[in-house]
C-alpha positions in Angstrom: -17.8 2.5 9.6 -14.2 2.0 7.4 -11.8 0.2 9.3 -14.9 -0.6 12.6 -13.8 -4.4 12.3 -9.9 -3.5 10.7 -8.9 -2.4 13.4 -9.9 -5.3 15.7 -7.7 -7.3 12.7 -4.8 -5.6 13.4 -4.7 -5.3 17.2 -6.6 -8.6 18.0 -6.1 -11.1 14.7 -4.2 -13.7 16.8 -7.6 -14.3 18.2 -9.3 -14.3 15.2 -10.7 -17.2 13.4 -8.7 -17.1 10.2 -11.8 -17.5 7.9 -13.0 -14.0 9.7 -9.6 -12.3 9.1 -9.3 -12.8 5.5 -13.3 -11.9 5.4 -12.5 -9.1 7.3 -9.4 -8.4 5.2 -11.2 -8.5 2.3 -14.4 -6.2 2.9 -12.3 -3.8 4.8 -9.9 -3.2 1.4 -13.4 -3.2 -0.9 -14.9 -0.6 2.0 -11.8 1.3 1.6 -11.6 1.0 -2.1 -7.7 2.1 -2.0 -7.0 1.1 -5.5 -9.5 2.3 -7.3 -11.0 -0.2 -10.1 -8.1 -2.7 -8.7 -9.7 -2.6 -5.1 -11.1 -5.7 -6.1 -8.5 -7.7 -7.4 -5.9 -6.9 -4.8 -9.0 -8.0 -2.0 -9.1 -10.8 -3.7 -5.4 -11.7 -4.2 -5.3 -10.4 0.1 -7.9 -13.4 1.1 -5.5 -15.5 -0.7 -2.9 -14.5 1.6 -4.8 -14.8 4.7 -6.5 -18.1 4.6 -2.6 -19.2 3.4 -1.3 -17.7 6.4 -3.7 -18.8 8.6 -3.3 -22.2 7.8 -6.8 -22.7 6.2 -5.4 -23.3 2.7 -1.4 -23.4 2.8 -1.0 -24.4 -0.5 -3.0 -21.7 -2.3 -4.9 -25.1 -3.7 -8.7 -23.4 -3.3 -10.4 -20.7 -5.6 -12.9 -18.6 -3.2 -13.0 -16.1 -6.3 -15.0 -19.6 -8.1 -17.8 -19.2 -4.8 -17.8 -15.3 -5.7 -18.5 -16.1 -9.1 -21.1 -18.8 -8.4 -22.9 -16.5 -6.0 -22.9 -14.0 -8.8 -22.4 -10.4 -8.3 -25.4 -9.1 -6.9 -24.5 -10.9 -3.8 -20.9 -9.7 -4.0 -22.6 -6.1 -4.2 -24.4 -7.3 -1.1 -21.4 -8.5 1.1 -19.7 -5.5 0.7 -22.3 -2.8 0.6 -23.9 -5.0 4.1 -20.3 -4.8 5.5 -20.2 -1.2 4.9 -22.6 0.1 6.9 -21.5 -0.7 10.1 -24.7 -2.9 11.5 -24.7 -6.2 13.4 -26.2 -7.2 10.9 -24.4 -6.3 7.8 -21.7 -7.8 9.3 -23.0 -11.3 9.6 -24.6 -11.7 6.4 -21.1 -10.1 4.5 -19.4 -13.2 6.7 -21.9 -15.9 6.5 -21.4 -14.9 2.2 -17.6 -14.8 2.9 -17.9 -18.0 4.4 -19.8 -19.8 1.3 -17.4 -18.1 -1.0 -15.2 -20.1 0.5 -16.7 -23.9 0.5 -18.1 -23.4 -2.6 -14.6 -22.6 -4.0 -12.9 -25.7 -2.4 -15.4 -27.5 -3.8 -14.5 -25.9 -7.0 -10.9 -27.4 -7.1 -10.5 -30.4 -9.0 -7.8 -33.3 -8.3 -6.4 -35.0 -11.3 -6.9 -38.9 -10.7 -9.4 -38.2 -7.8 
């Protein structure tokens, strides 16, 4: 199931929403596991790039890693192992996870003087 939904990021992303390509981005580099014990981290540091680039957070201001955290990591563990194999369904519940990650951690940010 590697790379099912990578693939339709690299040939189709323009028509992506760009909260699914950085939650495709990231599952697909955890799936892959690449870097070993780092897989994480550079997943991680990938969204980042991807919700930058995609205009969802241009300034880097957000911390989805702080909705990770709050969702603890048996949930993590969840996303990624759902993601993994391949179903319709793991699929949606790794993005609907992705996708709290990520309000969660712009709610997490916190404005001096606000």
């Amino acid at each position: 199931p590697y790379m099912r939904y990578g693939k339709l990021l690299m040939i189709r992303s323009a028509e992506l929403p760009g909260i699914a390509a950085a939650a495709i981005a990231l599952h697909e580099v955890m799936a892959l596991h690449p870097f070993g014990w780092d897989s994480g981290l550079v997943a991680r540091a990938l969204t980042r790039c991807v919700l930058a680039s995609r205009g969802l957070d241009p300034a880097c201001f957000s911390i989805p890693e702080a909705g990770m955290l709050e969702q603890g990591r048996p949930a993590y563990v969840r996303a990624i192992r759902g993601y993994s194999d391949g179903t319709t369904e793991g699929l949606a519940d790794s993005m609907i996870w992705f996708c709290a990650c990520v309000g969660l951690g712009a709610r997490a940010v916190q404005v001096p003087g606000a």
